[in-house]
C-alpha positions in Angstrom: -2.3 19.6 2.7 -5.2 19.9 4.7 -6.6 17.1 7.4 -9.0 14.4 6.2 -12.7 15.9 5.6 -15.4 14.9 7.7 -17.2 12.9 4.6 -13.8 10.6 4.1 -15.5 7.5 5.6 -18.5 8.0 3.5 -17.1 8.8 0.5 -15.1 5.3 1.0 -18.1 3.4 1.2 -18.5 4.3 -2.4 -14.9 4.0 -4.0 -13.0 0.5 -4.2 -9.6 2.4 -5.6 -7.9 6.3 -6.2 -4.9 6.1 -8.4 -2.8 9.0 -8.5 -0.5 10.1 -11.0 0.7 11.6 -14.1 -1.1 10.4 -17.2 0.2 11.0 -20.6 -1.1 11.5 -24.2 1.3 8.7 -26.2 1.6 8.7 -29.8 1.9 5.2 -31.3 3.5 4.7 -34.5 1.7 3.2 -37.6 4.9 0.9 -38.1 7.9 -0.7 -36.5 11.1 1.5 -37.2 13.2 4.1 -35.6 10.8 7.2 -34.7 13.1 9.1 -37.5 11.8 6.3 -40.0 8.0 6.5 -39.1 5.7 8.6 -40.5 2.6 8.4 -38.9 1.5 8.2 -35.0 -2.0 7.3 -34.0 -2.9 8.9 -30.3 -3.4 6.8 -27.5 -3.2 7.6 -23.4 -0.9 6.2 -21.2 0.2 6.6 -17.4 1.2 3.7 -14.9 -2.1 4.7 -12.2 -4.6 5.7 -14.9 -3.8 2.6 -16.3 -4.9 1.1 -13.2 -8.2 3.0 -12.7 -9.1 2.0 -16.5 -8.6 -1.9 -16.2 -10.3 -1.9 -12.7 -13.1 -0.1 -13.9 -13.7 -1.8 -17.0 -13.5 -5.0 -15.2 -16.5 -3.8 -12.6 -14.7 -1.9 -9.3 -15.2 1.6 -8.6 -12.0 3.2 -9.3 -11.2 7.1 -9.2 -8.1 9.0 -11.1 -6.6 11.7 -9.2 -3.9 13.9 -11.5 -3.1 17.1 -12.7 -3.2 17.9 -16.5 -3.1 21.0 -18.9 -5.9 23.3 -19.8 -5.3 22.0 -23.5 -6.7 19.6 -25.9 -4.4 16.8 -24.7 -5.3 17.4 -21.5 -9.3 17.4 -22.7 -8.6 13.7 -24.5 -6.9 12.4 -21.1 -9.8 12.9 -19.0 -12.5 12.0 -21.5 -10.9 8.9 -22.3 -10.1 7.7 -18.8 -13.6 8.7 -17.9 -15.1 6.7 -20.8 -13.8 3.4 -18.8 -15.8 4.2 -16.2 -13.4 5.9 -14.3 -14.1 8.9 -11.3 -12.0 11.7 -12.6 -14.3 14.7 -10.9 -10.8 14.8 -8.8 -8.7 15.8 -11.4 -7.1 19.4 -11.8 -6.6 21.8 -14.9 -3.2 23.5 -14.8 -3.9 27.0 -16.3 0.1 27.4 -17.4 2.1 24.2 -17.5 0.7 21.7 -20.4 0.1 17.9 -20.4 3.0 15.5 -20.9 3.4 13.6 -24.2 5.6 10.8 -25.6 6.1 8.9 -28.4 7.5 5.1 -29.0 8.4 2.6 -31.1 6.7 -0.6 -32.1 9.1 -2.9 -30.8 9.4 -4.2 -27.0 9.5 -1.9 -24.4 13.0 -4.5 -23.3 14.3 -4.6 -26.7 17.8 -2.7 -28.0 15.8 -1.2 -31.0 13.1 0.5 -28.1 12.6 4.3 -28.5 10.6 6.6 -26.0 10.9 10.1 -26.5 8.8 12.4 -23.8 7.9 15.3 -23.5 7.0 16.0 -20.0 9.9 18.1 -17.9 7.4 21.1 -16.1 4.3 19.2 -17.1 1.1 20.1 -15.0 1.4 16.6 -13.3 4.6 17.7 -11.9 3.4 20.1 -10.4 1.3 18.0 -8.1 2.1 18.8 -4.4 0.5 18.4 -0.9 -0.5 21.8 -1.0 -2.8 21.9 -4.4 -4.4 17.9 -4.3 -7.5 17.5 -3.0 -6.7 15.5 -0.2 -10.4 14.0 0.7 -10.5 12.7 -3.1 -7.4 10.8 -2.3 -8.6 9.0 1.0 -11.9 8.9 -0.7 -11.5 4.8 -1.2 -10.5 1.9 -0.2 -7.3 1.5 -1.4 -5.1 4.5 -2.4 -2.6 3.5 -5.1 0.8 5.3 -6.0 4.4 4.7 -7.8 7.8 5.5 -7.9 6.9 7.2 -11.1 5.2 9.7 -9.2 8.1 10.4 -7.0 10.0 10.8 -9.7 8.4 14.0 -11.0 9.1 16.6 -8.7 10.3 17.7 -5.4 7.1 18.7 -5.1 5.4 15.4 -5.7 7.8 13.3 -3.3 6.9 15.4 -0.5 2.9 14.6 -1.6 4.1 11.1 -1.9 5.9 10.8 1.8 2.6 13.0 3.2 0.0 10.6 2.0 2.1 7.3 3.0 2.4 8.7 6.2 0.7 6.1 9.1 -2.1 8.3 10.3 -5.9 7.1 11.5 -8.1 6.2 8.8 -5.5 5.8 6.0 -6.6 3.3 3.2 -4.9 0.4 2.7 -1.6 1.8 0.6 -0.6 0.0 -2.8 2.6 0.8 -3.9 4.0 -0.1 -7.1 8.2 0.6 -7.3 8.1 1.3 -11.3 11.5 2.2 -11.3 12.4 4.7 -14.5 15.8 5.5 -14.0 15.6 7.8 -16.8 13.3 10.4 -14.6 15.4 10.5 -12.2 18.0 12.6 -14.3 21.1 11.0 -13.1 20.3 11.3 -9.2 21.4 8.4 -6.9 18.6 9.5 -4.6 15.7 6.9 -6.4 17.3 4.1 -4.6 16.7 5.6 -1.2 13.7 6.9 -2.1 12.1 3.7 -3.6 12.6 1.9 -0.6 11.6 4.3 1.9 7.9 4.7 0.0 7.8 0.8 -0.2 8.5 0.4 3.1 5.6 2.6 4.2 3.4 1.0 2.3 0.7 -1.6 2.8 1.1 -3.5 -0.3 3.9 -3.5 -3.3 4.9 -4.5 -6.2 8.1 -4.7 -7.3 10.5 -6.5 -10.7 13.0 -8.6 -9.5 14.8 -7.1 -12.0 14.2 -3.3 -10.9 14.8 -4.3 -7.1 18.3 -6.2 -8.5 18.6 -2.3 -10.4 17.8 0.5 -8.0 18.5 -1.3 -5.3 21.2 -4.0 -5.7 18.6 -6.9 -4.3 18.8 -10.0 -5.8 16.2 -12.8 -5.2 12.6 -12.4 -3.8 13.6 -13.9 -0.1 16.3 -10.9 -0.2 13.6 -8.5 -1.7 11.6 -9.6 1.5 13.8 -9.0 4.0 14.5 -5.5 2.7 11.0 -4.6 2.6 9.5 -6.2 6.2 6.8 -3.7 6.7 4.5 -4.2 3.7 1.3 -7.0 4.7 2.1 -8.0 1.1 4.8 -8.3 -1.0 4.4 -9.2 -4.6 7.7 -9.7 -6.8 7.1 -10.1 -9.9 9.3 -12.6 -11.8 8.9 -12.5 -15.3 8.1 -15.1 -17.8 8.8 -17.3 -14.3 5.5 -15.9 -12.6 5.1 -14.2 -9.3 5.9 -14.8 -5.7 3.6 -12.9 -2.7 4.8 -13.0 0.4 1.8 -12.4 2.7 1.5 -11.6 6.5 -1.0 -11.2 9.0 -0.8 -8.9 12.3 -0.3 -10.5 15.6 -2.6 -8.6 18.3 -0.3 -5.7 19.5 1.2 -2.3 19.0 0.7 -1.7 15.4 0.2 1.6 12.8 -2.7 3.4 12.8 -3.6 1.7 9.0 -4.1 -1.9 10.5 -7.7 -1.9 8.5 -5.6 -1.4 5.3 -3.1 -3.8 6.0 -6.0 -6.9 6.7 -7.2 -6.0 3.4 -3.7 -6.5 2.1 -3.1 -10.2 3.7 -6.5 -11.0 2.6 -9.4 -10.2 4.3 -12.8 -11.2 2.7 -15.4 -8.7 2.9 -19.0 -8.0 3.5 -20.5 -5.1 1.7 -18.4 -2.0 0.7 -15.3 -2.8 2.9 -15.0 -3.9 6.3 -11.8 -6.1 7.2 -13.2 -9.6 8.9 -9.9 -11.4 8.9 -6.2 -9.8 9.1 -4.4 -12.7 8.9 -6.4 -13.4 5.7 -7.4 -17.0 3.7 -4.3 -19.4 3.2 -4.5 -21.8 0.8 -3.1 -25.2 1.6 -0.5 -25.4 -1.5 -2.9 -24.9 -4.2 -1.1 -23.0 -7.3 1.8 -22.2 -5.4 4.9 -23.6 -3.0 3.9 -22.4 0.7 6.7 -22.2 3.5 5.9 -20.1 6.7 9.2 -18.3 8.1 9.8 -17.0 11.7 7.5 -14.0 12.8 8.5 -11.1 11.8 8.9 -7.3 13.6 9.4 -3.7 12.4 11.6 -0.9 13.6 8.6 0.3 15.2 7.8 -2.6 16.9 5.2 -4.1 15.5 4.8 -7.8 15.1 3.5 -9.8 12.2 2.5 -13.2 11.6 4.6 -15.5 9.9 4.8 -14.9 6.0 2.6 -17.2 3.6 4.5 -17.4 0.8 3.0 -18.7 -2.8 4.6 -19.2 -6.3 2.6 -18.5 -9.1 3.7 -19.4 -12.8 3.4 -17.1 -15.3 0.9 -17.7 -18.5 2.5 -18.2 -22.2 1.1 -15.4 -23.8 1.7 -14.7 -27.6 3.0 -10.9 -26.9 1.9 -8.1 -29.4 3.4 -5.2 -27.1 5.0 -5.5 -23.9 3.6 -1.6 -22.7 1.3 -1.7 -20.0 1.2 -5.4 -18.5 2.9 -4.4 -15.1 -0.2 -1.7 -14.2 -2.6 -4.5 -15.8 -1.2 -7.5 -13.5 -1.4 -4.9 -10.4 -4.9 -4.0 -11.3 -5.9 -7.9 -11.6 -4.2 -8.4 -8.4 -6.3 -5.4 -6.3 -9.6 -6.5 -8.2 -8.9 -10.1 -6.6 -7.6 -8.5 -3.4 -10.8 -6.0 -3.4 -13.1 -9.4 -4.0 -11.2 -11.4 -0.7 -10.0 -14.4 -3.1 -6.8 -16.1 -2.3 -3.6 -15.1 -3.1 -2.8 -17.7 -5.7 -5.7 -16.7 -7.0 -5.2 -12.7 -7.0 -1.8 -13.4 -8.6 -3.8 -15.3 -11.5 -6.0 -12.7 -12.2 -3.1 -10.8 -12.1 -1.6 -12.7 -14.8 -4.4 -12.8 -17.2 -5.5 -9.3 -16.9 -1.3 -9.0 -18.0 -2.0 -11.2 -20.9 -5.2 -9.2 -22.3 -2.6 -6.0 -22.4 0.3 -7.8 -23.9 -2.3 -9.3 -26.8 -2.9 -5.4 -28.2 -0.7 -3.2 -29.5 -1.2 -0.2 -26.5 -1.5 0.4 -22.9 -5.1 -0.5 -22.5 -7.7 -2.8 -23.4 -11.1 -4.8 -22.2 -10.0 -7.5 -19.3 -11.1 -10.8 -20.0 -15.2 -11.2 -18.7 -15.0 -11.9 -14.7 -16.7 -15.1 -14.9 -14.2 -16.4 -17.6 -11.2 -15.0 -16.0 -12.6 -17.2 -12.3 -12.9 -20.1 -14.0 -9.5 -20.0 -15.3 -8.0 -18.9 -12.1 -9.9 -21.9 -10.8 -7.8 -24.6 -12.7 -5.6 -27.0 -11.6 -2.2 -26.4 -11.9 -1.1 -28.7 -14.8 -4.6 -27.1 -16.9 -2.7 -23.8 -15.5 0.3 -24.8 -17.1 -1.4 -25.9 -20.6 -2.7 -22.4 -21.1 -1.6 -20.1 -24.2 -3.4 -16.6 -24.9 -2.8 -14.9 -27.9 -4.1 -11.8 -29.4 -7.7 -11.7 -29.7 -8.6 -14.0 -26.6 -10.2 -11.6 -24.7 -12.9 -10.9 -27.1 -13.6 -14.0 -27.8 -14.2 -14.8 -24.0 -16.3 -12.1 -24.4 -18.4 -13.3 -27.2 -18.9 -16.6 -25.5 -20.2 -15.0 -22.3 -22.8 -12.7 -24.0 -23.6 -16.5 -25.9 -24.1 -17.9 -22.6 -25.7 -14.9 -20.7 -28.1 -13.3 -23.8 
């Protein structure tokens, strides 16, 4: 992998987000049953970054997909598709010999006994990805660069592009990392554990399940989650139907990594124009949405000091659930939009949350986010309104309906 090109800062100026990673064609079947039993699929996409891209640009960033896909006809509907939300993907590469990855699924929830995936993706052209053959000014090319275990998962090849480009160097964007652990990928190797928590750890911001840090790593509890992840600005475990909790950090002045920029966009830096960091220690709400405690300062191995953690509990929202595919990517996409837009964390973790509840109202991966206005205004409620709240399948568009009322 070559060295950052001399356009990287400029070409930043003009991308909020690059999401790397594989992306899949998925074939969703016309009824609930075993796959044996079903006897139609209708074609959808799906892929935990592209995913990311899509929601963020439909809901008004400038995001950019960076991944690898077949010269085929699936590989032809992945790119159209994720371009036709709006998203950058001049970055992405055509592998003239390995194909694009596929899968199919059942109906039922992703959680559920009765759950079927069947892929077809060992020696896809994503897996293929490696420091040597991604274009690595595209991927510096933002604000934000973010990656997940998935990715990892993949290849040796794509590790080693996932330790280069979470590497502390000058001018890295702030990192998101989302742990996605699919033990399945991982054919049987011990080594996701390890690997997990080293890419999380040299990250800027993550995202992690309590229930795939209590998994891969034998973590229980988001104060324990913490403590084995003290590098990240921010720390979002997510919780389930019991909400999220972000534990969030500013820098002291001191030694630090050469991605301090990224990590005051992390803790919650508002901005001014296309992306300068005014405030590292970032806005802190005064127990609005969420219980707040501030520990003891906290240091790295390599020395760095950090301010003491903000942390804030956010409830999930009752959401009537069609599908449970695709909510985690949604929530981290509401999350970075917030981030991306300097609002506080409660606030971030909302938008999280409803840009969650928008995905698991649809059958697939992907759908419109709620309209930005609406979705402020109920991030803006108090808590017990908060509470009240129940989305069912449908809401979204008739948000949307009632904004173009409002706004003709």
């Amino acid at each position: 992998m070559s060295g950052p090109a001399a356009g990287t800062a400029d070409a930043a100026a003009s991308t909020d987000v690059v999401c790397l990673g594989e992306s899949m064609v998925t074939f969703l079947p016309s009824q609930p049953g075993r796959l044996a039993d079903v006897p139609s699929f209708g074609r959808g996409i799906g892929g935990a970054e592209s995913n990311v891209a899509c929601a963020l640009a439909a809901a008004g960033h400038r995001a950019a997909w960076v991944g690898r896909v077949g010269a085929d006809g699936f590989g032809d509907h992945l790119v159209e598709t994720i371009a036709s939300y709006g998203v950058d993907t001049s970055a992405v590469r055509r592998d003239p010999v390995r194909p694009t990855g596929i899968y199919f699924r059942t109906a039922t929830d992703r959680g559920a006994d009765t759950h079927e995936v069947a892929y077809y993706r060992a020696g896809s052209a994503a897996s293929a990805m490696s420091p040597e053959n991604v274009p690595y000014e595209d991927l510096l090319a933002g604000r934000v660069l973010h990656l997940s275990g998935i990715t990892a998962a993949l290849s040796a090849d794509c590790l080693a592009l996932l330790r280069e480009l979470t590497a502390h160097r000058p001018g890295r964007p702030l990192i998101s990392f989302d742990v996605n652990h699919r033990p399945h990928l991982w054919r049987g190797s011990e080594a996701d554990a390890s690997v997990l928590l080293e890419l999380a750890r040299r990250s800027d911001l993550v995202f992690v399940g309590e229930d795939e840090a209590e998994e891969a790593w034998g973590i229980v509890g988001a104060e324990a989650i913490r403590a084995a992840l003290p590098e990240p600005a921010v720390v979002v475990v997510k919780r389930g139907s019991a909400g999220a909790t972000v534990f969030a950090s500013g820098l002291r002045p001191g030694p630090r990594s050469s991605n301090a920029g990224g990590a005051g966009i992390a803790a919650g830096a508002r901005s001014s124009g296309a992306g300068r960091a005014e405030d590292a220690a970032g806005p802190r709400s005064s127990n609005a949405g969420g219980a707040e405690n501030a520990p003891a300062s906290r240091s790295t191995e390599g020395g760095a000091e950090f301010a003491a953690d903000t942390v804030t509990l956010v409830p999930a929202l009752r959401v009537d659930v069609v599908a449970a595919v695709g909510a985690g990517d949604a929530f981290a996409a509401g999350f970075l939009s917030a981030t991306l837009r300097g609002l506080p964390v409660r606030d971030r973790v909302r938008h999280g949350h409803l840009m969650a509840a928008a995905v698991l109202t649809v059958p697939g991966d992907l759908t419109d986010p709620p309209a930005r206005d609406h979705a402020d205004r109920l991030a803006a409620l108090d808590d017990d309104a908060w509470g009240r709240l129940r989305l069912g399948p449908g809401w979204t568009a008739a948000d949307r309906a009632a904004e173009e009322v409002r706004t003709p």
